[in-house]
LODRENZA-718968 format. One record per residue: residue number from 1; residue in one letter; x, z, y of N, C-alpha, C in turn. Coordinates in steps of 0.2 Angstrom, whole numbers, plus 5000, padded with zeros to 4 digits. Layout:
N
+-------+---------+------+------+------+------+------+------+------+------+------+
! vexmi ! mardren !  nc1 !  nc3 !  nc2 ! cac1 ! cac3 ! cac2 !  cc1 !  cc3 !  cc2 !
+-------+---------+------+------+------+------+------+------+------+------+------+
!   NUM !       a !    X !    Z !    Y !    X !    Z !    Y !    X !    Z !    Y !
...
+-------+---------+------+------+------+------+------+------+------+------+------+
end
This chain:
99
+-------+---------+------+------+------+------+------+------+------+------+------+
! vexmi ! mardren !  nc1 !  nc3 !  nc2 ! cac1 ! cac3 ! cac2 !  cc1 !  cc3 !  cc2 !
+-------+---------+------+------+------+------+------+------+------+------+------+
!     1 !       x ! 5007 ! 5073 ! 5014 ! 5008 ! 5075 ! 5021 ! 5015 ! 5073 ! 5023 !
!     2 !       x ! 5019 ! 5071 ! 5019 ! 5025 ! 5069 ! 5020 ! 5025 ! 5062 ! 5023 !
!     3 !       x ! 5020 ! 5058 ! 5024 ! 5018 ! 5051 ! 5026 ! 5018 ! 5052 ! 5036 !
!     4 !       x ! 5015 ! 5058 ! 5037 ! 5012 ! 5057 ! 5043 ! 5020 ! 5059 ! 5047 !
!     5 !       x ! 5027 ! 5063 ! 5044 ! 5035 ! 5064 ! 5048 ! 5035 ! 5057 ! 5048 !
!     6 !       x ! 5036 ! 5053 ! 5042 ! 5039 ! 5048 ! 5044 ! 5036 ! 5041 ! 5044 !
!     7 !       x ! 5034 ! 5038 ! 5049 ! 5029 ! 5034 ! 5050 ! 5032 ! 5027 ! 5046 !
!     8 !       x ! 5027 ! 5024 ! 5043 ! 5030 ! 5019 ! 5036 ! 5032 ! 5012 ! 5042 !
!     9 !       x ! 5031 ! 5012 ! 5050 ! 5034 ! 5003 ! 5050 ! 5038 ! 5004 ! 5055 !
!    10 !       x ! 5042 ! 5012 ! 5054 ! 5048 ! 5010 ! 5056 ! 5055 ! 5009 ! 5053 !
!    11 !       x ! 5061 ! 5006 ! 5055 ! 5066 ! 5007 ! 5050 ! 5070 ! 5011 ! 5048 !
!    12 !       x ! 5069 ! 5018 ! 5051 ! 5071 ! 5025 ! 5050 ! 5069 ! 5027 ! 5044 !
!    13 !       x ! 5063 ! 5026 ! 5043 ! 5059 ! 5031 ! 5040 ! 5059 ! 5028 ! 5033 !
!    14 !       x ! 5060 ! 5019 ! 5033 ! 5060 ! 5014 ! 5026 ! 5068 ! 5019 ! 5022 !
!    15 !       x ! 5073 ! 5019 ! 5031 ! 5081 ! 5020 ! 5025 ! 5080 ! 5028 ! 5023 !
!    16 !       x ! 5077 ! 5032 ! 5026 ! 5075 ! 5037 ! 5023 ! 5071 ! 5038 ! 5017 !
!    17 !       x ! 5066 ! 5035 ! 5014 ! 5061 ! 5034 ! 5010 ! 5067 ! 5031 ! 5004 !
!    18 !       x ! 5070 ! 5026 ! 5005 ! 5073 ! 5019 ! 5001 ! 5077 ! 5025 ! 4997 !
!    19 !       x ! 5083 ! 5026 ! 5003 ! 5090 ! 5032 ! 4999 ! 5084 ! 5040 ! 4994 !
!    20 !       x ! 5080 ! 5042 ! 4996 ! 5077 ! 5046 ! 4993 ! 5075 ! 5044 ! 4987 !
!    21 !       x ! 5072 ! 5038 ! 4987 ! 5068 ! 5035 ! 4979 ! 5075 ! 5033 ! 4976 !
!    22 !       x ! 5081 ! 5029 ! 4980 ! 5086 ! 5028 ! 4975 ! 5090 ! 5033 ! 4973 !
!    23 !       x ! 5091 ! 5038 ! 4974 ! 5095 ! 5045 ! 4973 ! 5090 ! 5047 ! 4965 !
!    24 !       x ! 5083 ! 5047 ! 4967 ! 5079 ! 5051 ! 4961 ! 5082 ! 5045 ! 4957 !
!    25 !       x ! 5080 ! 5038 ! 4957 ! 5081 ! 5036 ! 4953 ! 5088 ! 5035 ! 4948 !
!    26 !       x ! 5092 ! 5036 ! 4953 ! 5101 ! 5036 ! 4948 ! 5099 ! 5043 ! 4946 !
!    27 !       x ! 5099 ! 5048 ! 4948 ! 5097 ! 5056 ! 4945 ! 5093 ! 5056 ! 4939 !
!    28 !       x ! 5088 ! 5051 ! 4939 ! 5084 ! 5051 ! 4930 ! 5090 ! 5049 ! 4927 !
!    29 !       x ! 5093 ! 5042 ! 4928 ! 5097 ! 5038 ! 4925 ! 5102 ! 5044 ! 4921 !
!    30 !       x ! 5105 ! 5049 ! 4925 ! 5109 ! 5052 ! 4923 ! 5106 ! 5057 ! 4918 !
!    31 !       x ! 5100 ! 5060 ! 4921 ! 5097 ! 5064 ! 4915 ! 5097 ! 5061 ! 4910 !
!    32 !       x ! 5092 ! 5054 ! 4910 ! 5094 ! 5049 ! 4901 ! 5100 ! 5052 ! 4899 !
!    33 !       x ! 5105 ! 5049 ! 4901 ! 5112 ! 5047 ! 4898 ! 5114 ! 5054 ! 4896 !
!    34 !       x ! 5113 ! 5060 ! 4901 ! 5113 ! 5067 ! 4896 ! 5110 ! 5067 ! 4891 !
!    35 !       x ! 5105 ! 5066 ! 4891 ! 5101 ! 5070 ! 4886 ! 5102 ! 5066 ! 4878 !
!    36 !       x ! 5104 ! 5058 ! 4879 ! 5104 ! 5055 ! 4876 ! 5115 ! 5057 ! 4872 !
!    37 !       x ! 5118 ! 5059 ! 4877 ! 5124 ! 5060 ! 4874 ! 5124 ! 5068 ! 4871 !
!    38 !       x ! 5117 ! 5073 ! 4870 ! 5118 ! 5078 ! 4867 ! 5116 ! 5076 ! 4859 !
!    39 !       x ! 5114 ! 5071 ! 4859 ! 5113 ! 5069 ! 4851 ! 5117 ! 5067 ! 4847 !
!    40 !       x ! 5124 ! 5066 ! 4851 ! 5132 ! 5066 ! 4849 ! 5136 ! 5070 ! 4849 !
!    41 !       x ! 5139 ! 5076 ! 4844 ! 5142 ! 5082 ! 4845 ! 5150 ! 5076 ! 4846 !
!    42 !       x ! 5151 ! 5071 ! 4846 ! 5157 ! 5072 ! 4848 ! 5158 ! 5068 ! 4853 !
!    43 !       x ! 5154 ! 5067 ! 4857 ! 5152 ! 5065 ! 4863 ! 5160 ! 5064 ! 4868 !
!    44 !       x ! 5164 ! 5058 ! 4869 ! 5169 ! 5061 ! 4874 ! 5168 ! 5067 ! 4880 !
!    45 !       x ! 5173 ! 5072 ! 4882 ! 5171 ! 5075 ! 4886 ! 5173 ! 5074 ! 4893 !
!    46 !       x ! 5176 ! 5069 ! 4895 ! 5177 ! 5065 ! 4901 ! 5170 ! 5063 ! 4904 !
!    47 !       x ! 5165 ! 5062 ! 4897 ! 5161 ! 5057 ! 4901 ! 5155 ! 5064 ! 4902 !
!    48 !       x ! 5153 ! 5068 ! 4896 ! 5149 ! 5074 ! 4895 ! 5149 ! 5079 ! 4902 !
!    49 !       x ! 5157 ! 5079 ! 4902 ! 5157 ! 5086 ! 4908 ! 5154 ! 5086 ! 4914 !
!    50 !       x ! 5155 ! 5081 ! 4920 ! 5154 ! 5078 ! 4924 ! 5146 ! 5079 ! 4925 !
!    51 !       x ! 5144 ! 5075 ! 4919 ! 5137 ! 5075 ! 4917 ! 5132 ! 5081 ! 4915 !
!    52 !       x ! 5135 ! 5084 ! 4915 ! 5132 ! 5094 ! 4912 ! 5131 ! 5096 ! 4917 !
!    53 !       x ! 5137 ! 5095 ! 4922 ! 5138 ! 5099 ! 4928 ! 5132 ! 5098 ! 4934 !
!    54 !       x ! 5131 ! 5090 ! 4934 ! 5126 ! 5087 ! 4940 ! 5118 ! 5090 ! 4936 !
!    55 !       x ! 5117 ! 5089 ! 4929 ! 5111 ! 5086 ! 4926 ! 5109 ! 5096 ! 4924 !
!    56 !       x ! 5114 ! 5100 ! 4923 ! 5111 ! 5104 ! 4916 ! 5109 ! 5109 ! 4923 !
!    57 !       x ! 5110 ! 5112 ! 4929 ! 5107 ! 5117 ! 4932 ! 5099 ! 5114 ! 4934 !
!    58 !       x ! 5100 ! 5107 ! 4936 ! 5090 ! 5104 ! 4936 ! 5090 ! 5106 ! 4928 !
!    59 !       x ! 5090 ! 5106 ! 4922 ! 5088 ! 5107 ! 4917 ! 5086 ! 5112 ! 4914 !
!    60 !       x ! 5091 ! 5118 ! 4915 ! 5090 ! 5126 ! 4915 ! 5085 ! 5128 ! 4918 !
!    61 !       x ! 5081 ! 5125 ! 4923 ! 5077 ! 5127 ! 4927 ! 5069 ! 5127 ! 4921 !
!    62 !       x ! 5068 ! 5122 ! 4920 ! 5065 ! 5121 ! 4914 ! 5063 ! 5123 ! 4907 !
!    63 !       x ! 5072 ! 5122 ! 4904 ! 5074 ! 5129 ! 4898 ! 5068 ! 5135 ! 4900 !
!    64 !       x ! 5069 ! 5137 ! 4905 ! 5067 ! 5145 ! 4907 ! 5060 ! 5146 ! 4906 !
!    65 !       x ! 5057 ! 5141 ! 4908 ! 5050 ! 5139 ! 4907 ! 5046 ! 5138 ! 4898 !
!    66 !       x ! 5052 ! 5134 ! 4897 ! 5049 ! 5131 ! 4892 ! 5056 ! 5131 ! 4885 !
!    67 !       x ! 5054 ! 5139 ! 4882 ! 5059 ! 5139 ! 4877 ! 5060 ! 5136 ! 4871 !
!    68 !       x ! 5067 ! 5134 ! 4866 ! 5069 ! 5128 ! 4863 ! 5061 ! 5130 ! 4855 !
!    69 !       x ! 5058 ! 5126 ! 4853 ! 5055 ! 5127 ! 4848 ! 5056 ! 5126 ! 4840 !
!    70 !       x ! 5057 ! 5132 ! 4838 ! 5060 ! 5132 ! 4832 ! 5068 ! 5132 ! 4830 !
!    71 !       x ! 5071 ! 5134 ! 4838 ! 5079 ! 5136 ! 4839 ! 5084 ! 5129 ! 4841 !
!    72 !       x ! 5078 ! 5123 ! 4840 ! 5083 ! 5118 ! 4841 ! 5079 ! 5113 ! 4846 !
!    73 !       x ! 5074 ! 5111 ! 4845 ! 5070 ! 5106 ! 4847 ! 5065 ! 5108 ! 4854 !
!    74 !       x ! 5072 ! 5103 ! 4860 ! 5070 ! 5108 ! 4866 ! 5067 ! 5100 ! 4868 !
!    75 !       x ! 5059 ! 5104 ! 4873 ! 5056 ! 5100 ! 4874 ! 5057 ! 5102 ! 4882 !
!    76 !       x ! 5060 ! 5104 ! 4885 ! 5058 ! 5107 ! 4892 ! 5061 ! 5101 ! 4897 !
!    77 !       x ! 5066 ! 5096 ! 4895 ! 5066 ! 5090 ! 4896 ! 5061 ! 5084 ! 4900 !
!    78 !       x ! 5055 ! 5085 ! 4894 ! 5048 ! 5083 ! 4898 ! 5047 ! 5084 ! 4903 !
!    79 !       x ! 5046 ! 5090 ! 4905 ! 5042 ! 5095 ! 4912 ! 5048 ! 5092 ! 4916 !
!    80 !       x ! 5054 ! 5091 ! 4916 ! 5059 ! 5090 ! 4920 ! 5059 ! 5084 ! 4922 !
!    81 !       x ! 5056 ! 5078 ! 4917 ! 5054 ! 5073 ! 4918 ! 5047 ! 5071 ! 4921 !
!    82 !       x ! 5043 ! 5074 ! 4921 ! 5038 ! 5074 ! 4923 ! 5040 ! 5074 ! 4931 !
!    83 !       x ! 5040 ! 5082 ! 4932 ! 5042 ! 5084 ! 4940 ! 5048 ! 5079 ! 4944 !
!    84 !       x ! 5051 ! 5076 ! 4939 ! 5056 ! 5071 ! 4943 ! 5052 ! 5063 ! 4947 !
!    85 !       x ! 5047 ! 5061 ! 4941 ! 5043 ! 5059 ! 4945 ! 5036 ! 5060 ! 4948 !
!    86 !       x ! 5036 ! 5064 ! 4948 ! 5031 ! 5065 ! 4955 ! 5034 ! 5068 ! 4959 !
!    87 !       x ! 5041 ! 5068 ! 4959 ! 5046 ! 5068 ! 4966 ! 5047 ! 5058 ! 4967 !
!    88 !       x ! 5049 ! 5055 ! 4963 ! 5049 ! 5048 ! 4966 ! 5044 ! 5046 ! 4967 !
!    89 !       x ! 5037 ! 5046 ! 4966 ! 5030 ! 5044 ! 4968 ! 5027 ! 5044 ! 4974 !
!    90 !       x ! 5032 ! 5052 ! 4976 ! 5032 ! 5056 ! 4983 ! 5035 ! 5049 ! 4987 !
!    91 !       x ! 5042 ! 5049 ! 4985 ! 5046 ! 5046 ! 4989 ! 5044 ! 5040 ! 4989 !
!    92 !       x ! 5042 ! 5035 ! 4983 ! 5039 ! 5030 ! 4985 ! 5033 ! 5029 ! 4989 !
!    93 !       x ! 5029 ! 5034 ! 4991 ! 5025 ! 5033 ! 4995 ! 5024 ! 5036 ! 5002 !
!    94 !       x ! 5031 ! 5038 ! 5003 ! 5034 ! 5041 ! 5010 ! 5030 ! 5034 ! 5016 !
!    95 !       x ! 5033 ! 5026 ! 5014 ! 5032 ! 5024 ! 5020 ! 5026 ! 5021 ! 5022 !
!    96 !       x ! 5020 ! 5021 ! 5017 ! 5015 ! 5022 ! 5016 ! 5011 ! 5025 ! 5024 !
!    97 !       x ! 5006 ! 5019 ! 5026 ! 5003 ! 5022 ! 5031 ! 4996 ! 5024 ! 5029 !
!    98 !       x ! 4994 ! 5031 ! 5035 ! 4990 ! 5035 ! 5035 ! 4983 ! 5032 ! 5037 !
!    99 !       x ! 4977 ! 5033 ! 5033 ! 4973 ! 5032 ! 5038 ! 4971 ! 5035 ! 5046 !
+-------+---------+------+------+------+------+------+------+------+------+------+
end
């Protein structure tokens, strides 16, 4: 329903639709990179911190849902991944006209 605000062949709706799918898309990007520098305990923390702060409240939300299995092996990641793209699918199909 988000199709029918912003009508797909105007230029408004394209730079709104474009900056939307390009934000989710550096926001996974940043996910990877977290989740991939928690596989290194000695991760610099210049690069870590910054990275916690934007990535880990989207990923607590998750956590909450979906507790670590077996104490260490947290899959709640997925579902955050998941829900991140059926936000860009969204936003890829903002400028998408209605029948």
């Amino acid at each position: 329903n988000f199709a029918a605000i912003i009508p797909g062949d105007s230029v408004a709706g394209l730079v709104v639709s474009n900056g939307i799918l390009n934000f989710l898309n550096i926001y996974n990007t940043m996910l990877i990179v977290r989740l991939v520098l928690t596989w290194f305990p000695n991760a610099p923390p210049v690069v870590v911190s910054p990275l916690s702060t934007l990535c880990d409240p989207y990923l607590n939300i998750f956590r909450g849902i979906i507790p670590p299995l077996g104490g260490s092996l947290d899959l709640s990641p997925i579902l955050a991944f998941l829900v991140l793209n059926a936000f860009s699918s969204t936003a890829a199909a903002l400028p998408a006209e209605l029948p």
